[in-house]
C-alpha positions, -999 to +999 in steps of 0.1 A: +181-128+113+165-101+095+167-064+095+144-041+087+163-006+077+150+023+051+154+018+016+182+038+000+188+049-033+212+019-039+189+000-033+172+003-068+199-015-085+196-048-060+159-049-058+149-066-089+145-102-074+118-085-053+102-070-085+100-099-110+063-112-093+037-113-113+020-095-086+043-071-079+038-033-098+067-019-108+079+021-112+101+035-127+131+051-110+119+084-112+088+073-092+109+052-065+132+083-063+099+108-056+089+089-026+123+082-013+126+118-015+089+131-001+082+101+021+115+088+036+100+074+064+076+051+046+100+032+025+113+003+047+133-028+033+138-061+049+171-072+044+186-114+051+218-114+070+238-121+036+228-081+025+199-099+001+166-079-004+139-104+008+112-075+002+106-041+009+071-017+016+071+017-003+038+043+009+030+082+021+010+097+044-017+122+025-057+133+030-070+160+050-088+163+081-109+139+089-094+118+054-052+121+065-042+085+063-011+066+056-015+049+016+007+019+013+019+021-025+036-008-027+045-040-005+064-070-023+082-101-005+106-124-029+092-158-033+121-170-014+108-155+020+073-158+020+052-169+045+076-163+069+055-127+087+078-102+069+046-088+054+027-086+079+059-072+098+064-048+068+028-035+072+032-033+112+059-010+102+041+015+079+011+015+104+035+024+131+045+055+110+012+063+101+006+063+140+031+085+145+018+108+120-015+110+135-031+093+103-071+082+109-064+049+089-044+031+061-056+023+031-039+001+001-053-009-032-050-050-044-062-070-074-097-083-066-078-118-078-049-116-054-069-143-029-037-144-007-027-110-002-071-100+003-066-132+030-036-118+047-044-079+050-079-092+059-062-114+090-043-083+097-078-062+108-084-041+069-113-045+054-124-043+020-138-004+020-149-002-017-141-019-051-120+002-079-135-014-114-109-018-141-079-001-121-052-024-130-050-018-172-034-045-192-048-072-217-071-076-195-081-046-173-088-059-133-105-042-107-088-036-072-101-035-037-099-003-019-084-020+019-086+000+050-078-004+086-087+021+113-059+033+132-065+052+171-071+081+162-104+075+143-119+064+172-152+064+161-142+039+131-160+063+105-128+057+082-139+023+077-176+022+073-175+005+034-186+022+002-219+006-010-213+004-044-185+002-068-163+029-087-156+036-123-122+039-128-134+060-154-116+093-138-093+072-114-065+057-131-041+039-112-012+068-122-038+099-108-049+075-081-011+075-067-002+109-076-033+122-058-053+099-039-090+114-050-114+106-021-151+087-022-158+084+012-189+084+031-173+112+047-165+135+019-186+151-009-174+125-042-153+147-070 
């Protein structure tokens, strides 16, 4: 049976079997720390009945107005445990919070190349709101879809009406894109 219980700062020493996917961005502590510390309620592990980390959901609620959402920062499940619904249980989670916090949507960014992740937040109702070019910097730089799903309280779905055209990631880096989420909406003037 699993359990779903928050992620503690102990945690961060057993979590590396989560980690080690390719697909998986990694922090360091000092980042895990910030949002354990901000966003308590956002940082949700799913633990096997032998006390393993099978995978884990990191994310804040930010914006304001008409823009205050719930940003999932990070979802990972080990290779062990996949395709078993703890993502989509993970996610269910967050969007719960987000709920709670009167957020308009949630939003998440994902490597246009990730097929199976796209697939599976597409199954669970986001849709792809704008492309990112090059956000993901490494040999070879990768843009990222921008992913929403509108939650009740944008009950006119205006949180989800897609971007027409794509982003430079010329003044949104991944690191300022996480520190403070800069906003190209329909709804709000572009910085």
């Amino acid at each position: 049976m699993t359990t779903l219980r928050p992620f503690t700062c102990d945690d961060l020493f057993k979590f590396n079997n989560v980690n080690f996917d390719p697909l998986t961005e990694t922090y360091g502590l000092s980042f895990y720390t910030q949002y354990l510390a901000r966003w308590p309620e956002y940082f949700q592990l799913a633990e096997s009945p032998n006390g393993q980390i099978m995978g884990y959901i990191m994310g804040k609620v930010e914006g304001h107005m008409d823009n205050w959402h719930g940003h999932v920062t990070a979802l990972t499940v080990s290779p062990d445990y996949r395709r078993l619904g703890l993502a989509a249980l993970l996610m269910s989670f967050l969007e719960d919070v987000s709920e709670k916090k009167r957020a308009y949507f949630v939003d998440l960014f994902v490597r246009k190349s990730n097929k199976v992740a796209i697939n599976m937040y597409q199954n669970l109702g986001y849709i792809i709101y704008r492309t990112i070019l090059e956000y993901y910097a490494g040999d070879h730089d990768e843009d990222a879809y921008d992913m929403r799903k509108a939650l009740s309280r944008d009950v006119e779905r205006k949180s989800i009406i897609p971007y027409s055209h794509p982003e430079c990631n010329k003044f949104l880096s991944k690191k300022e894109a996480i520190s403070s989420y800069i906003v190209t909406s329909p709804m709000v003037p572009r910085i």
